[in-house]
C-alpha positions in Angstrom: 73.1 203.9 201.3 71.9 206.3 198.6 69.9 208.8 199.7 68.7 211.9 197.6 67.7 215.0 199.4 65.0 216.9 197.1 64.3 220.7 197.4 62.1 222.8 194.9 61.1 226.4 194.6 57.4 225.4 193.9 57.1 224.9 197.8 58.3 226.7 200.9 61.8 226.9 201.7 62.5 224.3 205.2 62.3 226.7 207.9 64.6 224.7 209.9 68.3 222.3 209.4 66.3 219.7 207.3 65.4 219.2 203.4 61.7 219.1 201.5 62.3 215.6 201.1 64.3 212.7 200.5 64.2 209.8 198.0 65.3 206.1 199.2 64.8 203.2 198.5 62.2 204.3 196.0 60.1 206.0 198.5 59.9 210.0 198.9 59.7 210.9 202.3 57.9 214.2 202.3 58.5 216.9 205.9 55.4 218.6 207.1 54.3 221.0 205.0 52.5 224.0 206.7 50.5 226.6 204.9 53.5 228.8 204.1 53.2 230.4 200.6 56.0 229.6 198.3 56.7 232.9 197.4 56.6 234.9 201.1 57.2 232.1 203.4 54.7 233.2 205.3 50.8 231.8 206.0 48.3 232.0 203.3 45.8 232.7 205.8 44.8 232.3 209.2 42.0 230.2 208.4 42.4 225.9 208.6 40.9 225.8 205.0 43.3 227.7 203.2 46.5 226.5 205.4 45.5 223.2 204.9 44.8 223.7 201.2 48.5 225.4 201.0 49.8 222.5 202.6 48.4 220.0 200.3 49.7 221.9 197.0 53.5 222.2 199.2 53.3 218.9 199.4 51.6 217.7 196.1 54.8 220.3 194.4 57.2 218.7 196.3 56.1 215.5 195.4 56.3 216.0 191.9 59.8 217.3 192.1 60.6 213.5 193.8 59.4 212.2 191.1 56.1 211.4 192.0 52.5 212.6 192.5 49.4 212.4 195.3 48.4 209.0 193.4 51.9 207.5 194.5 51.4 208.4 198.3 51.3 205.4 200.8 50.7 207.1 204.0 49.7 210.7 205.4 50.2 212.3 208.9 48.2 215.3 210.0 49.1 217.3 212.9 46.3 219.6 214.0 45.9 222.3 216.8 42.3 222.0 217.4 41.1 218.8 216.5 37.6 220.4 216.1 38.5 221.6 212.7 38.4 217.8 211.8 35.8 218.6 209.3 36.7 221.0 207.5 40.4 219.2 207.3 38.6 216.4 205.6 36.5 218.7 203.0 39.6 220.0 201.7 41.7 216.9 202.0 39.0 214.9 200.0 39.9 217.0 196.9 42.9 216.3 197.0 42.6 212.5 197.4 39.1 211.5 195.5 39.9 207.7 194.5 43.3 207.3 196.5 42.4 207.2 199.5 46.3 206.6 201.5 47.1 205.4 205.3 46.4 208.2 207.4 46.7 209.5 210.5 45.3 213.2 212.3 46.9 213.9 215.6 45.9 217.2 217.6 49.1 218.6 219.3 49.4 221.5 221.3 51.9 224.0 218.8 53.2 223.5 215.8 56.2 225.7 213.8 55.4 229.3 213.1 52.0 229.2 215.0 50.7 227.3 212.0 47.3 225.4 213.1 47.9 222.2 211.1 50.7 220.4 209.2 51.0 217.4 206.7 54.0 214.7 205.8 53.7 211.9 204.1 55.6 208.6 202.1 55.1 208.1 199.1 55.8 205.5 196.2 58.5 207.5 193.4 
């Protein structure tokens, strides 16, 4: 099995024993980004826009160091504390995706890493 583990400086460091991503198979499998600033590790903001905005350019970087790009993504998982910021989740994440419109799935859960209020993987084609 070859298996490629993918780490950039353009996103967050993993805050835990696990890498940005890994290549296999052509497919990138991308870990949940939170809204962690590249440079400070810690949250842009406090606000669901910006983290969620963060975490889309984490993972649109990270993508691009795989190899490939938000065109190429198959499928998307969202983890959200409060599902009631569903709206605004979906304003930011439709700039990101305008014709490509990938899989997805939003899940509310009751924490997530750091105290960050919501959290995006995804697969992608590379």
């Amino acid at each position: 099995m070859n298996v490629t583990t993918v780490n950039t400086e353009k996103a967050p460091a993993a805050i835990g024993p696990y890498s940005q991503a890994t290549v296999y198979n052509g497919q990138a499998y991308v870990s949940g980004q939170l809204g962690l600033s590249p440079q400070t590790g810690e949250f842009v903001s406090d606000g669901l826009e910006a983290q969620t905005r963060q975490a889309l350019e984490n993972l649109k970087a990270i993508l691009e160091a795989c190899g490939s790009s938000l065109n190429k993504v198959i499928a998307v998982d969202i983890f959200l504390t409060d599902m009631s910021g569903f709206a605004t989740l979906n304003s930011v994440y439709s700039e990101y995706f305008t014709d490509h419109k990938p899989a997805r799935a939003a899940i509310e859960v009751s924490a997530l890493p750091k105290g960050g209020i919501v959290e995006i993987k995804c697969i992608a084609a590379v």
